[in-house]
One Martini backbone bead per residue (centre of mass of N, CA, C, O) as a GRO file, in nm:
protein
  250
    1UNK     BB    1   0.100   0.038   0.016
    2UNK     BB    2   0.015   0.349  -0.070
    3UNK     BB    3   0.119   0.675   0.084
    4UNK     BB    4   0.029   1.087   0.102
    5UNK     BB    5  -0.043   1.127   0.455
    6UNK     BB    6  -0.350   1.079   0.366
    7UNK     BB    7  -0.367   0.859   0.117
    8UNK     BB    8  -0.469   0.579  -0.065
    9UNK     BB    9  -0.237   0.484  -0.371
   10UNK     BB   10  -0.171   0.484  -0.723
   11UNK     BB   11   0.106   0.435  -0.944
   12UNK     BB   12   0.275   0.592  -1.244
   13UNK     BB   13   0.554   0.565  -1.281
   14UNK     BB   14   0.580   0.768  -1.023
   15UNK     BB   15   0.332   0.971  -1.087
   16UNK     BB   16   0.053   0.889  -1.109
   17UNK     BB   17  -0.226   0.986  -0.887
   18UNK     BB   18  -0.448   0.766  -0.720
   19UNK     BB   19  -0.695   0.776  -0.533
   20UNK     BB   20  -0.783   0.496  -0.267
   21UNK     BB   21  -0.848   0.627   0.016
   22UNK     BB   22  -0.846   0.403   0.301
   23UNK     BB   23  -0.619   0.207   0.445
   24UNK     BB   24  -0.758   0.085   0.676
   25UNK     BB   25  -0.989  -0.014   0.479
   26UNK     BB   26  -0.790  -0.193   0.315
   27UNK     BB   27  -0.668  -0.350   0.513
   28UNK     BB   28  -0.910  -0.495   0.573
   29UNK     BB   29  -0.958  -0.633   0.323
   30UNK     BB   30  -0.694  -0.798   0.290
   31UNK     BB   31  -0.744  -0.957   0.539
   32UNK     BB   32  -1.052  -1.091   0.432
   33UNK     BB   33  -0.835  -1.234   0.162
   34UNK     BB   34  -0.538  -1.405   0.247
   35UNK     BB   35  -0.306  -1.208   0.275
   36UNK     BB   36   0.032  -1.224   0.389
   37UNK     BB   37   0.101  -0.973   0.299
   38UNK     BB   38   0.230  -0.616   0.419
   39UNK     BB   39   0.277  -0.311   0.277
   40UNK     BB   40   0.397   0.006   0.403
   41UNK     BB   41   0.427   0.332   0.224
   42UNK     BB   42   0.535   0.649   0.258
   43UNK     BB   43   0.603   0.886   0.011
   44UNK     BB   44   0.599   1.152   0.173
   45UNK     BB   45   0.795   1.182   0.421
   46UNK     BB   46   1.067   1.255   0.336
   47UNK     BB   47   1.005   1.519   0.159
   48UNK     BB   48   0.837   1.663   0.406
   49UNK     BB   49   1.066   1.587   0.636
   50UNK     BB   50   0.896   1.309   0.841
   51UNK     BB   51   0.789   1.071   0.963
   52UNK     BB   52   0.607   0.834   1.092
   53UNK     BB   53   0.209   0.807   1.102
   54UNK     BB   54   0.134   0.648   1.365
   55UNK     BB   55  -0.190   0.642   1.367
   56UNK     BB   56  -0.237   0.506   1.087
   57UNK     BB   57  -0.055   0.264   1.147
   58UNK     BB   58  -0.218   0.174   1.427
   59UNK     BB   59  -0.455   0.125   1.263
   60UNK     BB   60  -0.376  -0.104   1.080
   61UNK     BB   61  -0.284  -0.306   1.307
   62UNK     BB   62  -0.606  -0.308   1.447
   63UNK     BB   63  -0.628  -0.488   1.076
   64UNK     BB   64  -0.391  -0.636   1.128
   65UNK     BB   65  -0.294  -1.047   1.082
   66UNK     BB   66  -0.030  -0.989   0.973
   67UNK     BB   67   0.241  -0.894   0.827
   68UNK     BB   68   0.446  -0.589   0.868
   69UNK     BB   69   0.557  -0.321   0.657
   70UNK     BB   70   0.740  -0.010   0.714
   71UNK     BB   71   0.748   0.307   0.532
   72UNK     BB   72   0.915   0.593   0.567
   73UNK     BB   73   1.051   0.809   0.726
   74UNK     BB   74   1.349   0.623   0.777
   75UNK     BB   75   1.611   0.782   0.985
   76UNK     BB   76   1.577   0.653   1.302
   77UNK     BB   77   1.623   0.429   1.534
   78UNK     BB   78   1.375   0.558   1.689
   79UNK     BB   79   1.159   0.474   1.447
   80UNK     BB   80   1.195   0.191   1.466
   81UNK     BB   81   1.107   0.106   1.735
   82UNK     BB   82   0.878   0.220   1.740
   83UNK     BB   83   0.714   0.069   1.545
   84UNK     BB   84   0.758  -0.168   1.672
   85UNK     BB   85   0.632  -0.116   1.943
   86UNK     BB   86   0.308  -0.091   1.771
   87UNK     BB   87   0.377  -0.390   1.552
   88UNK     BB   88   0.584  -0.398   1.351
   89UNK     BB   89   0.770  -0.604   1.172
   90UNK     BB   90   0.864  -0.441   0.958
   91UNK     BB   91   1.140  -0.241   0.808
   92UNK     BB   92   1.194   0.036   0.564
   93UNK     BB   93   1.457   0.134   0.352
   94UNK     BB   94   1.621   0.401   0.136
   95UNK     BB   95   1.717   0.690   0.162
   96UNK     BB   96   1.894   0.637   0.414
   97UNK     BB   97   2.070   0.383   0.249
   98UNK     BB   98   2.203   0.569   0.022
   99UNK     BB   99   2.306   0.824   0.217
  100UNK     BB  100   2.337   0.591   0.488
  101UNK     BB  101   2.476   0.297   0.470
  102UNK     BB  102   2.518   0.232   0.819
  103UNK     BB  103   2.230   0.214   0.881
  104UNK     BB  104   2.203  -0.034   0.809
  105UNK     BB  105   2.379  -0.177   1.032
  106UNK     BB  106   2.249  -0.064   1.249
  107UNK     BB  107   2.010  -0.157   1.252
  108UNK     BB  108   2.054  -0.453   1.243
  109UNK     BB  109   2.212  -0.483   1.495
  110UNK     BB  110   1.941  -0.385   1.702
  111UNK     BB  111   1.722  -0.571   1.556
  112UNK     BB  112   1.787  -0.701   1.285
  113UNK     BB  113   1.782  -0.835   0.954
  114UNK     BB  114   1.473  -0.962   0.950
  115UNK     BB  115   1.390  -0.616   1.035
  116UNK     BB  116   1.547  -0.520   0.705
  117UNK     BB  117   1.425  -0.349   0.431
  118UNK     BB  118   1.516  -0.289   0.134
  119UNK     BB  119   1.461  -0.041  -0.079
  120UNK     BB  120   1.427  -0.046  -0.431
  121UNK     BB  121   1.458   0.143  -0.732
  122UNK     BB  122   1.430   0.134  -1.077
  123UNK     BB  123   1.551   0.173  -1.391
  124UNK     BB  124   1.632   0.179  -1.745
  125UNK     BB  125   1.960   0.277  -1.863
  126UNK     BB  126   2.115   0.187  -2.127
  127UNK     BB  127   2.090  -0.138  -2.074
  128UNK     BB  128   2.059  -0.038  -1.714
  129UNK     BB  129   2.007  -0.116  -1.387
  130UNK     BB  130   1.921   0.163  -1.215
  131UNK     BB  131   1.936   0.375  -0.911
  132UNK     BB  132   1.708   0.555  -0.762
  133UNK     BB  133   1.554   0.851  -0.629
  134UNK     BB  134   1.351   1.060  -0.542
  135UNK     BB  135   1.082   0.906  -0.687
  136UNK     BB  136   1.223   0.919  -0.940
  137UNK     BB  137   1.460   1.147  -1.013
  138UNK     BB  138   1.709   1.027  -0.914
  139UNK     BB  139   2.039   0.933  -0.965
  140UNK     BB  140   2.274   0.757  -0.777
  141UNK     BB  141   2.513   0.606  -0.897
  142UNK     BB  142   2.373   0.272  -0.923
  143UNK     BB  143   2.361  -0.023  -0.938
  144UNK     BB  144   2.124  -0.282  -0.873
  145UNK     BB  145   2.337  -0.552  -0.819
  146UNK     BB  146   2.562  -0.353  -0.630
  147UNK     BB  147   2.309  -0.249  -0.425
  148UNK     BB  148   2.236  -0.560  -0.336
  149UNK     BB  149   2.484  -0.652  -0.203
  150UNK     BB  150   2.543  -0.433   0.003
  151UNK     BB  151   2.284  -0.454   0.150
  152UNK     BB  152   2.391  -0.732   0.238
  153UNK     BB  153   2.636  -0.716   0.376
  154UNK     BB  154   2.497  -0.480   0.579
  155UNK     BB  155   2.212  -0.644   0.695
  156UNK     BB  156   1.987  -0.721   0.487
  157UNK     BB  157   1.715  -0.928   0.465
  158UNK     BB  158   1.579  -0.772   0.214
  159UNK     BB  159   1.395  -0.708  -0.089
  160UNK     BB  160   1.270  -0.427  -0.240
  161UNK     BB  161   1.183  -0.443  -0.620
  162UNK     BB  162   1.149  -0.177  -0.863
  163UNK     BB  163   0.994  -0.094  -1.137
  164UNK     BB  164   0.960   0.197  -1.290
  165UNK     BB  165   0.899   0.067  -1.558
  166UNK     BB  166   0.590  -0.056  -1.419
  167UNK     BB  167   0.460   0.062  -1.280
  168UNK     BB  168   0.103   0.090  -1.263
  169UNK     BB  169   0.087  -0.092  -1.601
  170UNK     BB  170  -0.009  -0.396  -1.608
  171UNK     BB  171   0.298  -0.556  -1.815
  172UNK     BB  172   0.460  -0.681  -1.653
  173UNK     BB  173   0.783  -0.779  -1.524
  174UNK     BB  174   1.086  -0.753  -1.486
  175UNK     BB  175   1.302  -1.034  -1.541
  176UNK     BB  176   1.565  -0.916  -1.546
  177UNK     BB  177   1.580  -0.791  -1.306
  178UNK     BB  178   1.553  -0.991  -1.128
  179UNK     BB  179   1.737  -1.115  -1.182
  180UNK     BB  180   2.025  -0.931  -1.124
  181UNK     BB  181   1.964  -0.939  -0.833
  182UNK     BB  182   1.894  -1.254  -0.728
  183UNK     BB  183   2.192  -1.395  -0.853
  184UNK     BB  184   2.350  -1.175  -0.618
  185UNK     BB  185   2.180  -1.271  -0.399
  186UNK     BB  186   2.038  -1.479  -0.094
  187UNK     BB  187   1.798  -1.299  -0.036
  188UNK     BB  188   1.519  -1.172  -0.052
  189UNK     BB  189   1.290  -1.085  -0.331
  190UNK     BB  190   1.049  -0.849  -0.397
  191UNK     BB  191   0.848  -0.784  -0.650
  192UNK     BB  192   0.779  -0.484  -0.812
  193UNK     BB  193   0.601  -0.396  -1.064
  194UNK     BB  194   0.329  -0.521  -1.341
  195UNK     BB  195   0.082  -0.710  -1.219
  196UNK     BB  196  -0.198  -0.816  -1.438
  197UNK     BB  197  -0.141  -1.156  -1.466
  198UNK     BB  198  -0.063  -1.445  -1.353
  199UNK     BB  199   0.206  -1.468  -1.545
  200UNK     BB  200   0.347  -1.278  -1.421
  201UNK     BB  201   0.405  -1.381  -1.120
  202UNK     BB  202   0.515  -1.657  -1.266
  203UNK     BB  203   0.771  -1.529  -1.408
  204UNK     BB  204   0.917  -1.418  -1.112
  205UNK     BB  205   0.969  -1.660  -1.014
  206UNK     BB  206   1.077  -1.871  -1.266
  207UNK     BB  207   1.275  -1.651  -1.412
  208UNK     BB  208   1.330  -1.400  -1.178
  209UNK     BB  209   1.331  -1.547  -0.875
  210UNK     BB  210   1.141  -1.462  -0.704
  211UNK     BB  211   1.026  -1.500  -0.335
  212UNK     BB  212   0.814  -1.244  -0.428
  213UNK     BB  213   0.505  -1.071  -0.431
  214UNK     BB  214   0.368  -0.766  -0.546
  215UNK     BB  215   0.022  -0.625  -0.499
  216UNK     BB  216  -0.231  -0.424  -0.638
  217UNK     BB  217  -0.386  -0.368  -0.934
  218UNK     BB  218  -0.522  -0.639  -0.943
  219UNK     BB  219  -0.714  -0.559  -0.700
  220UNK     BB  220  -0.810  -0.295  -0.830
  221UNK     BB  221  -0.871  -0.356  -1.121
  222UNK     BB  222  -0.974  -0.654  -1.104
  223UNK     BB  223  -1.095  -1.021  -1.072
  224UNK     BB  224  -0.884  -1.096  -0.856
  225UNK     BB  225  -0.777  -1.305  -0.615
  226UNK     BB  226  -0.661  -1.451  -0.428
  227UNK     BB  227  -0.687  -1.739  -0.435
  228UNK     BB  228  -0.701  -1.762  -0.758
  229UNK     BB  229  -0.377  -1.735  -0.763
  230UNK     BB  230  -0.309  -1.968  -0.568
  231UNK     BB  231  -0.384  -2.167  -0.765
  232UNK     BB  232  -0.236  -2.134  -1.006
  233UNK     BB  233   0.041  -2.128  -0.898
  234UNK     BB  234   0.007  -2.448  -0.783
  235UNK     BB  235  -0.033  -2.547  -1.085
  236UNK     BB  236   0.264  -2.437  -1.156
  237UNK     BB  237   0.473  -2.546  -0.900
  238UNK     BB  238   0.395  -2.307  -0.640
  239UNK     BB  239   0.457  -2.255  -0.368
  240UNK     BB  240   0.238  -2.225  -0.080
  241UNK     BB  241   0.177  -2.098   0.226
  242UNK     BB  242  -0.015  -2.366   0.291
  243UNK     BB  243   0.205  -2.550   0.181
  244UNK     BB  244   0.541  -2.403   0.253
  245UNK     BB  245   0.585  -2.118   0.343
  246UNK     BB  246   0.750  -1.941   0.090
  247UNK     BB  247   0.556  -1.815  -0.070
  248UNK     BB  248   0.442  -1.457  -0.153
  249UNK     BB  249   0.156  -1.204  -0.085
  250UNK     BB  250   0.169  -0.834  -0.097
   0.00000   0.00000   0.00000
């Protein structure tokens, strides 16, 4: 889920913005429809230089019975502490790990590599997967094979990897940046960013070595269900949570 600030939103290649109402109330649909997992990303607070809205955040973990992920505007180890002692299960960071990446070490130190997950964004520019920031406006200055390495290596559990050229698209996962991510590092990697048809989410899986599946458009724009996509998943010879609780839908 994507907030910016005031409502949950939803986005097309990081650029146009449509509002989607009220977080809490969504995240209690995702809750009563067998969604593995949620990440709750706000978008503008880095931005506005502001911390997370722990009241929204409060709200959403007491509809949500899953594990939860929150990022934005985690900037002090102060910001990870209060998240986790309200509820959240893992913490996501992004520009805080770009422009000072001891940050990653700091966190995974004091609270475990389990709860921080690299929030990555990538572009394709001239046959290369570069990693931007400030909301897809900044080339950061390195690709994403080997900032995937590094965030890995300072003590990262997770990598959440968005394809910036794919976001809010429903045209299918760049299967591509997936495999270029996932076969250079150890840790888990979530793809995000493309997914419009169930084979598309097969593909993220089995060509690009994801090991979960971020999904938003498809719930809101389509007639997919979880259940129903984990249905095919199964059919295709992909474990599923409760069959072998390996492969998750965030």
């Amino acid at each position: 889920m994507l907030f910016n600030g005031r409502h949950l939103v939803k986005t097309i290649n990081f650029g146009e913005i449509r509002n989607l109402g009220s977080p809490i109330q969504q995240a209690r649909v995702y809750n009563s429809r067998n969604v593995d997992e949620l990440i709750f990303i706000d978008m503008a607070a880095s931005a506005e230089g502001r911390g997370p809205v722990l009241e929204v955040i409060k709200g959403i973990i007491e509809e949500c019975f899953m594990p939860l992920t929150v990022g934005g505007g985690i900037h002090y180890l102060e910001n990870i502490q209060e998240l986790l002692r309200i509820g959240a299960d893992k913490i996501s960071i992004n520009s805080e790990a770009i422009g000072n990446p001891s940050f990653i070490e700091m966190a995974a130190e004091k609270f475990g590599s389990q709860c921080v997950v690299v929030s990555i964004d990538v572009k394709k520019i001239n046959n290369e997967y570069r990693v931007f920031t400030n909301r897809g406006c900044e080339d950061a200055g390195f690709l994403a094979k080997d900032w995937a390495r590094e965030v890995q290596e300072r003590g990262a559990g997770e990598i959440f990897l968005t394809s910036i050229d794919r976001d809010g698209t429903m045209g299918g996962y760049d299967t591509g940046l997936i495999k270029e991510v996932s076969s250079g590092v150890s840790i888990p990697v979530i793809a995000c960013g493309g997914a419009g048809k169930v084979q598309d989410i097969i593909d993220a899986v089995k060509i690009g070595g994801a090991d979960a599946v971020s999904l938003a458009s498809m719930f809101h724009y389509s007639g997919h269900t979880v259940n129903s996509i984990k249905q095919r998943m199964v059919a295709a010879g992909i474990p599923m949570r409760e069959v072998t609780k390996l492969n998750n839908f965030i």
